[in-house]
C-alpha positions in Angstrom: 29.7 -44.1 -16.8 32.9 -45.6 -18.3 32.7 -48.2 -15.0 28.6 -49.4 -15.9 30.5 -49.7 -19.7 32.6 -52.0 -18.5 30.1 -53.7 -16.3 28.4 -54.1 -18.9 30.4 -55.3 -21.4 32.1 -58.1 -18.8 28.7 -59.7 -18.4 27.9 -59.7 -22.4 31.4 -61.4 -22.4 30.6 -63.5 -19.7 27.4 -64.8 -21.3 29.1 -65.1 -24.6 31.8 -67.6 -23.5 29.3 -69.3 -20.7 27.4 -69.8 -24.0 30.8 -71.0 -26.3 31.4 -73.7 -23.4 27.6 -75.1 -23.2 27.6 -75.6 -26.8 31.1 -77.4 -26.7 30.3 -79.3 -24.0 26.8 -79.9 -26.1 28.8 -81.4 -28.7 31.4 -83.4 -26.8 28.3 -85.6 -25.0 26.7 -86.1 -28.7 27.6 -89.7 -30.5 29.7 -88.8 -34.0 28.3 -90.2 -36.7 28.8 -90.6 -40.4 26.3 -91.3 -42.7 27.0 -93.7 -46.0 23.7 -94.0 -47.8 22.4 -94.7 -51.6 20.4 -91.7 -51.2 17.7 -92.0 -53.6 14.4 -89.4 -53.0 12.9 -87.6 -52.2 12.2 -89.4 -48.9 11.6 -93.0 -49.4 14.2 -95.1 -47.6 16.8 -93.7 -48.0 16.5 -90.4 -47.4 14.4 -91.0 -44.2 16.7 -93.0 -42.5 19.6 -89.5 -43.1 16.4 -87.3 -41.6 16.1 -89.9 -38.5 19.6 -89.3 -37.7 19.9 -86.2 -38.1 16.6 -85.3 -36.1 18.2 -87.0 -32.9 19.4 -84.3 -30.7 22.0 -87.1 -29.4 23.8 -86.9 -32.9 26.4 -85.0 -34.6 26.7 -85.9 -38.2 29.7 -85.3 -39.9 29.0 -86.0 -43.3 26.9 -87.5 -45.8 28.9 -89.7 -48.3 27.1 -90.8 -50.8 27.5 -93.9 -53.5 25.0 -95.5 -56.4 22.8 -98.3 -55.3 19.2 -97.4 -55.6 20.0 -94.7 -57.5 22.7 -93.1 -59.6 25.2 -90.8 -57.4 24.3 -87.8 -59.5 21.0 -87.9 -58.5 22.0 -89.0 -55.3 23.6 -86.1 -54.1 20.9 -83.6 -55.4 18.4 -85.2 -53.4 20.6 -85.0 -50.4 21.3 -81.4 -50.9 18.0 -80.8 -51.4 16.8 -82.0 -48.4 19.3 -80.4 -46.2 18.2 -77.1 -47.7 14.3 -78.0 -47.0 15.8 -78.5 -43.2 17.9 -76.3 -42.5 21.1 -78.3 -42.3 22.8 -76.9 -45.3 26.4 -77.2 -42.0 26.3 -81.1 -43.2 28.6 -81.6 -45.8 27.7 -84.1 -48.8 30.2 -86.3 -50.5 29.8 -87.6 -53.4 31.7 -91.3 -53.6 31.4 -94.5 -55.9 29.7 -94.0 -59.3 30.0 -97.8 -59.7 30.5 -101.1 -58.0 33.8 -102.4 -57.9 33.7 -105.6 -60.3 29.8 -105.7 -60.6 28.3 -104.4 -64.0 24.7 -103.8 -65.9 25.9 -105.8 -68.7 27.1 -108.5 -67.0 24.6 -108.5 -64.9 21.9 -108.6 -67.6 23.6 -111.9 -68.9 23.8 -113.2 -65.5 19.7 -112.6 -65.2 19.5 -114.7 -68.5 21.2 -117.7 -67.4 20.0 -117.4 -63.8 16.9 -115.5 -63.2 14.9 -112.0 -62.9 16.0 -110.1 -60.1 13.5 -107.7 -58.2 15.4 -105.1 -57.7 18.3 -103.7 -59.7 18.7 -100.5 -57.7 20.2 -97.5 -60.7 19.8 -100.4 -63.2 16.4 -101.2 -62.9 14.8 -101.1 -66.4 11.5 -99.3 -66.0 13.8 -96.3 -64.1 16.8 -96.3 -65.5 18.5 -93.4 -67.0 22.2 -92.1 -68.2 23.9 -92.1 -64.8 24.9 -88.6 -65.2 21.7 -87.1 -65.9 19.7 -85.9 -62.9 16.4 -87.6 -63.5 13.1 -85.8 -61.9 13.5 -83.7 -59.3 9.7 -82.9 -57.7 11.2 -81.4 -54.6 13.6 -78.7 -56.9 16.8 -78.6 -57.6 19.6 -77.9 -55.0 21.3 -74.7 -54.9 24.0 -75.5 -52.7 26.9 -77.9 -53.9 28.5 -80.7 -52.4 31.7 -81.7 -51.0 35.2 -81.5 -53.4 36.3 -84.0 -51.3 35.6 -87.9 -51.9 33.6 -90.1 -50.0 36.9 -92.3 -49.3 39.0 -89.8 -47.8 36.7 -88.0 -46.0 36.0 -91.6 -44.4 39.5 -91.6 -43.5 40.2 -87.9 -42.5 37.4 -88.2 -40.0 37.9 -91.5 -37.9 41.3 -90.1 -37.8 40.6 -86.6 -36.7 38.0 -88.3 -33.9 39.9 -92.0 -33.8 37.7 -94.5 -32.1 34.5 -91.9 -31.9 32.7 -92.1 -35.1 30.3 -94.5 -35.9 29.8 -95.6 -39.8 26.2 -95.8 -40.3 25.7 -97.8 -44.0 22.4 -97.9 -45.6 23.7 -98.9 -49.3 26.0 -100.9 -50.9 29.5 -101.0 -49.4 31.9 -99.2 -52.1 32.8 -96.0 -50.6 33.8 -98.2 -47.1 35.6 -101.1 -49.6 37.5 -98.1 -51.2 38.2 -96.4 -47.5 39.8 -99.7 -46.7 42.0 -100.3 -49.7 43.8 -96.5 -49.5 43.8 -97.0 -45.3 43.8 -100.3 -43.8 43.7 -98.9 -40.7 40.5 -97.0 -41.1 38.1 -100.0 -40.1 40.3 -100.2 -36.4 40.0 -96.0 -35.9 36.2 -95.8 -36.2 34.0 -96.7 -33.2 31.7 -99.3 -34.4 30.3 -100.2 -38.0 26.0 -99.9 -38.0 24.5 -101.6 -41.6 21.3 -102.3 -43.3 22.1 -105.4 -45.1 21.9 -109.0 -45.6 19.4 -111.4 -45.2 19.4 -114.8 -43.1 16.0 -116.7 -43.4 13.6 -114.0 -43.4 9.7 -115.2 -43.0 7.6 -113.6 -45.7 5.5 -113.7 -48.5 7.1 -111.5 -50.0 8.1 -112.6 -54.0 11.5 -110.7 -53.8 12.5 -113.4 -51.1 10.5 -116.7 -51.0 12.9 -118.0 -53.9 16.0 -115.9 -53.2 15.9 -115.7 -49.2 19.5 -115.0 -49.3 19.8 -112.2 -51.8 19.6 -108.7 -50.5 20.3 -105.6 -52.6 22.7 -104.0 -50.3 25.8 -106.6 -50.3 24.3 -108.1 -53.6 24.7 -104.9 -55.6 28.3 -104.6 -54.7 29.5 -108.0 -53.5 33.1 -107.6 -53.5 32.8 -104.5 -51.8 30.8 -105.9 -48.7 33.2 -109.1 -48.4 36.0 -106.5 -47.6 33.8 -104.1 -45.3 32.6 -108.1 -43.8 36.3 -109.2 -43.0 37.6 -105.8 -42.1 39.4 -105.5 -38.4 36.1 -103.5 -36.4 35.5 -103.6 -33.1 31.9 -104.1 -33.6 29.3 -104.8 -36.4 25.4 -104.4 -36.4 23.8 -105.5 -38.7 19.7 -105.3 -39.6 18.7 -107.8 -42.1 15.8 -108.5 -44.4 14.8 -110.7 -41.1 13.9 -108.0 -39.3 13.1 -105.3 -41.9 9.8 -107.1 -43.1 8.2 -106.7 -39.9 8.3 -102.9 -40.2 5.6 -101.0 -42.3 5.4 -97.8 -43.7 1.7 -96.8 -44.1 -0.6 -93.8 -44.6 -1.6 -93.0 -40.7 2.0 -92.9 -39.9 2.7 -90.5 -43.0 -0.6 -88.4 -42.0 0.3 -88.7 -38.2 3.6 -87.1 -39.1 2.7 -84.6 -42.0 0.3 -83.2 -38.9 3.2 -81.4 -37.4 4.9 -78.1 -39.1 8.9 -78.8 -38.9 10.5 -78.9 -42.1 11.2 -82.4 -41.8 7.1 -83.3 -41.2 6.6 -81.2 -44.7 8.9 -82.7 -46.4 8.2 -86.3 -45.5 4.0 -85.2 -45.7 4.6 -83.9 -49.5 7.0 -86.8 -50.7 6.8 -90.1 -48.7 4.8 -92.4 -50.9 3.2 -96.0 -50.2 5.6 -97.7 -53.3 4.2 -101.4 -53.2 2.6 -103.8 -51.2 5.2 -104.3 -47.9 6.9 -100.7 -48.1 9.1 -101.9 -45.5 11.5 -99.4 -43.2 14.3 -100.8 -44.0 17.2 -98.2 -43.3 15.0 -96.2 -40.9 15.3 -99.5 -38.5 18.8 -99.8 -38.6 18.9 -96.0 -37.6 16.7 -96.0 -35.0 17.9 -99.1 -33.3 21.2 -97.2 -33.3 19.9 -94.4 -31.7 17.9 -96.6 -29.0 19.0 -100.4 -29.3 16.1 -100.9 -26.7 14.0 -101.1 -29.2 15.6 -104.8 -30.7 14.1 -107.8 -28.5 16.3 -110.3 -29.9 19.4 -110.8 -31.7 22.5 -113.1 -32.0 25.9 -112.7 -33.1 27.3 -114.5 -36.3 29.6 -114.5 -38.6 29.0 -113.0 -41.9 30.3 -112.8 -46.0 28.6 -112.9 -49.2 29.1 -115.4 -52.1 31.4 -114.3 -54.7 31.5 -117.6 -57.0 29.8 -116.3 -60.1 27.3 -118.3 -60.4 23.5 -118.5 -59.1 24.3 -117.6 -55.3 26.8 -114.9 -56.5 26.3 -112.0 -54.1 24.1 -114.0 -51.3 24.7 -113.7 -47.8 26.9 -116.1 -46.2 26.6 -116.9 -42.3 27.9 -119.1 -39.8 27.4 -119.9 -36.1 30.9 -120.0 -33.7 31.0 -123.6 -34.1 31.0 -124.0 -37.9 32.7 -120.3 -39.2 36.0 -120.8 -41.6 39.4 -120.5 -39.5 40.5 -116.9 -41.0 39.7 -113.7 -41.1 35.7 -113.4 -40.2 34.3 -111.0 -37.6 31.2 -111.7 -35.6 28.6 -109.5 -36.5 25.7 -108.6 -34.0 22.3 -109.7 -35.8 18.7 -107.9 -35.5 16.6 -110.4 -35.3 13.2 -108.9 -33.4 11.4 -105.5 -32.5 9.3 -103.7 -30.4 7.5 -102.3 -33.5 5.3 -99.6 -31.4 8.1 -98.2 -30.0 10.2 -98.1 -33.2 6.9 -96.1 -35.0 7.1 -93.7 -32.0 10.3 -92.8 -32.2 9.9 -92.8 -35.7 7.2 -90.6 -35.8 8.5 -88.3 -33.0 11.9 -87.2 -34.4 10.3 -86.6 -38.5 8.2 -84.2 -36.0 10.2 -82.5 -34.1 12.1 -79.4 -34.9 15.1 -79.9 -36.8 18.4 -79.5 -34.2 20.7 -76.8 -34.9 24.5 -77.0 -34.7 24.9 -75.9 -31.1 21.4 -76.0 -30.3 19.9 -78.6 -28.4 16.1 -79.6 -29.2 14.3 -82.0 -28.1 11.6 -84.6 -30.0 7.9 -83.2 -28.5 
């Protein structure tokens, strides 16, 4: 008896560790990743690019820090904790960062519009939504229960690339504060993360869209926060991607893909079935590209490397993108950038469609997209 005990108990603890050393071994092969978003929601852009990435069973997401761009942080934050709770994924920490832009204001930039123009899109300033940034606006999806991070966005940043130097990947999908911040308290934080991925910028995109026929340089992301993105920009990385407007506007959100996805049961399906919304005309993918094309850069047909900045004269082009080819970029300081310039837009939707689908991974759980 006492010997079928032991038996017995050696092979529980057998399977037990055998089980330990899959799941570390599980998340040694995934790709760290941190995600930096303006997460306004529920779903939309911003939210749907987080789900993407977090989806992928080739991922391990470290954190959510958050910072005000589309919407205020408060709100922000509550949308993010929300949606982990809808998943599942309450194990991802949110952190909350930048309330505000570094230099940029509402007022100033209210006076600017009056001398130089209406802008499309203000992001937490936008008249028709705006609000006290404090207050938490609507909330159709419910209020979190769960709390975020005490920790901010900027150290956390810091205390992960060095904990994992030269393994993490920063994913940005809103302006660049929290990074601009990261950089000022650590200059070596830029060198100890594995590779910068941003939605941002915009070239010489081809549309007829009104937001860019007369601006085709100004794009909310490094616009919003322009000081902030000329740091991130000129920052010692070993690699830059970047997806700009040029690529962006040939990606569509529409109502099959929302119905094709709401068809399946997994929390994330639900959630994107019960809140994704057709917004305007284009309803372009815009941070759900630069994810995917992280996860699988198959899916881009043609890019090129240049140099990038943005304008910070104050005057009409304050905020623009600046580029430059090898031959013509300034002497100091800028960092070729690897530019999105085409797709394969089936396979994008696929994949697109496939991970919102599938069932949510679990830490130490591998699961596949069906």
């Amino acid at each position: 008896m006492k010997l079928d005990r032991f038996l017995r108990c050696t092979v529980v603890a057998g399977v037990i560790l055998m089980t330990c050393l899959a799941a570390q071994s599980q998340s040694k092969d995934k790709r760290k990743l941190i995600i930096d978003q303006d997460a306004a929601g529920p779903a939309g852009t911003d939210q749907q690019s987080i789900l993407l990435l977090i989806q992928s069973p080739q991922t391990e997401v470290l954190g959510i820090t958050v910072v005000t761009g589309d919407a205020w942080l408060t709100e922000e934050v509550a949308h993010t904790l929300r949606m982990l709770e809808v998943i599942g994924r309450t194990d991802i920490p949110v952190v909350p960062g930048a309330e505000y832009p570094l230099v940029r204001t509402k007022e100033e930039t209210e006076q600017w519009e009056q001398q130089y123009g209406f802008v499309a899109w203000l992001g937490a300033w936008t008249p028709h939504l705006y609000h006290a940034p404090r207050e938490l606006g609507t909330m159709p999806e419910g209020k979190p229960t769960t709390r975020a991070a005490d920790e901010d966005a900027a150290h956390f940043l810091i205390r992960m690339v060095r904990k994992y130097p030269h393994e993490v990947t920063i994913y940005e999908g809103g302006p660049m504060t929290n990074l601009a911040l990261a950089i000022s308290i650590d200059p070596e934080f830029p060198a100890l993360a594995k590779e910068l991925v941003f939605m941002g910028g915009s070239l010489s995109p081809q549309t007829d869209d009104p937001e860019f026929i007369d601006t085709p340089r100004r794009e909310f992301n490094l616009w919003f926060d322009p000081e902030a993105a000329h740091m991130v920009l000129r920052a010692p990385w070993k690699k830059i991607i970047c997806t700009p407007v040029d690529i962006s506007v040939k990606t569509r959100l529409t109502s099959q893909l929302i119905d094709n996805i709401k068809a399946s049961n997994s929390p994330a399906a639900q959630y994107i079935g019960k809140y994704a919304r057709l917004r305007s005309s284009y309803n372009y993918l815009w941070d759900e590209l630069a994810a995917a094309a992280w996860l699988d850069p198959s899916l881009i047909t043609k890019k090129e490397n240049h140099y990038m900045d943005v304008n910070l004269d104050r005057g009409y082009s304050y905020g623009d993108t600046l580029s430059w080819s090898d031959w013509n970029k300034p002497k100091h300081d800028v960092r070729p950038v690897e530019v999105q310039f085409d797709l394969d837009a089936e396979r994008f939707y696929k994949l697109f469609v496939d991970l919102l689908k599938a069932p949510t991974p679990q830490p130490g759980k591998p699961s596949t997209p069906k």
